[in-house]
N, C-alpha and C positions, 0 to 999 in steps of 0.2 A: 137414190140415197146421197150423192155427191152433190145434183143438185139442191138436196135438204138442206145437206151439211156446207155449202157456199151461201146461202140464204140465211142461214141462223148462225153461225160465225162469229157475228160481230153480238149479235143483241141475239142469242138462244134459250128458248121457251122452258124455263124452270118452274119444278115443282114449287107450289106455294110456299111449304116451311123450309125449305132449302136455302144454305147461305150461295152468296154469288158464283163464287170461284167452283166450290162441290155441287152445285148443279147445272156448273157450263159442263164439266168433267163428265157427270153421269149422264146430260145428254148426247155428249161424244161418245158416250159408251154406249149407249141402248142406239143410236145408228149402227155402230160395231158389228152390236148383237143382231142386228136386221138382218146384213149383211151375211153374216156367217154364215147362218145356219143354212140359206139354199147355198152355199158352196161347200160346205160339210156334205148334203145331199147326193152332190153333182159327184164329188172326191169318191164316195163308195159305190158307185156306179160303174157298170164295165168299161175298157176301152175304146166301145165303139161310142158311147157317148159323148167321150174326149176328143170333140171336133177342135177345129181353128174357131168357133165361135166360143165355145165355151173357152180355151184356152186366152183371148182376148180378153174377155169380162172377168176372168180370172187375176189376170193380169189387170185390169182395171182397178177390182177387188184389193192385188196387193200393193196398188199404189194407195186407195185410199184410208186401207188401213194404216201405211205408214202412217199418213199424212195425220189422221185423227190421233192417232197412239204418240208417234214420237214429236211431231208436230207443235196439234194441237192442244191435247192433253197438260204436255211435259212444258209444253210452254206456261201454261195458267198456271201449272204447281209452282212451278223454280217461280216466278214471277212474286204469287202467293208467301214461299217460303222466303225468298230473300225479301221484300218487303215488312215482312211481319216479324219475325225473328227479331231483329234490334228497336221496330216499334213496339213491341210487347213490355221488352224491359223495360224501355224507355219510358213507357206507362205505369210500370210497375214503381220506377224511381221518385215519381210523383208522388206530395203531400197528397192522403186520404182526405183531409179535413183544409177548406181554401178558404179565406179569410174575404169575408162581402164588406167594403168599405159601408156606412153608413149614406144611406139615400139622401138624405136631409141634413143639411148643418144644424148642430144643434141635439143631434139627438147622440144619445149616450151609452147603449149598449152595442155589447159585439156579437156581428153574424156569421156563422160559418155556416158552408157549406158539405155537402160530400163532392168529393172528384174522384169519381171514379168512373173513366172513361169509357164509355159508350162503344170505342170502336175495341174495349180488349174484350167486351163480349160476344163482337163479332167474330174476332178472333179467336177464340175458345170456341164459340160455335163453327167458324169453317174447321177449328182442326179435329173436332171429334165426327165432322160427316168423311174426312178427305181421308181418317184413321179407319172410320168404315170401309171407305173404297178400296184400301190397301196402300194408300200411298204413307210415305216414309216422312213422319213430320219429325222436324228438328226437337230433341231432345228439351230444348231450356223450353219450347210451347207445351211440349207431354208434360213438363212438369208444372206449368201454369194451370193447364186445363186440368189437373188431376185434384187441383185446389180450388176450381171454378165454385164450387158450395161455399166453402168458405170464404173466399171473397163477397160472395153475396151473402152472407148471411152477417158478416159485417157492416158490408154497407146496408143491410136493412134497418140492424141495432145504431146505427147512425142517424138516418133519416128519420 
């Protein structure tokens, strides 16, 4: 499993509709979950099974739990949340409606657009999978993402 979790690291095998960050996360976790359960096994077993072997792989076990948990994990959230928190707004502060200059001199009506940014539905998508997970999103995104219908259902009456 340690060598799974060194191999997939950097670029890790995510479920199809999963955003980035919540399916590096949940593949860190279902390694986890591999892991545990034969050492949960070993744990309810008498003292005579509690060799120096098993006691090693144990001990392997809780390094690389750290390492996935406080690590790896904790790293891609904080990463996550401090990146997106002040870009969300900052999205938010943005005109709905952008103004498309005229293609051709000469011609005489006005184009607008809708702007609404593509990456705050990524953002409302990573925080409603990472809320799944358990993880603790910052406040001002719960309340972006609680409004995610209505934002789109404006930009649809736009478009």
């Amino acid at each position: 499993m340690e060598e799974l979790f060194q191999k997939g690291r950097q670029n890790p095998p995510i479920s199809k509709n999963m955003p980035l960050k919540a399916g590096s996360i949940a593949w860190a976790r279902s390694i986890m979950g591999r892991i545990k359960a034969p050492i949960k096994k070993f744990k309810t077993k008498s003292e005579q099974v509690m060799s120096s072997t098993f006691k090693r792989v144990a001990t392997q076990y809780v390094k690389l739990a750290k390492e996935l948990d406080k690590g790896h994990e904790q790293q891609i959230f904080e990463q996550w949340r401090e990146s997106n928190t002040n870009k969300a707004i900052d999205l938010l502060k943005q005109n709905i409606l952008k103004y498309e200059p005229p293609k051709k001199s000469g011609e005489h009506f006005t184009l607008y657009q809708v702007n609404f940014a593509p990456e705050l539905k990524v953002t409302i998508r990573e925080a409603k999978f990472l809320d799944r997970i358990g993880k603790n999103i910052p406040q001002t995104i719960i309340n972006i993402a609680l409004q995610d219908k209505d934002y789109m259902k404006h930009v649809d009456k736009l478009n």
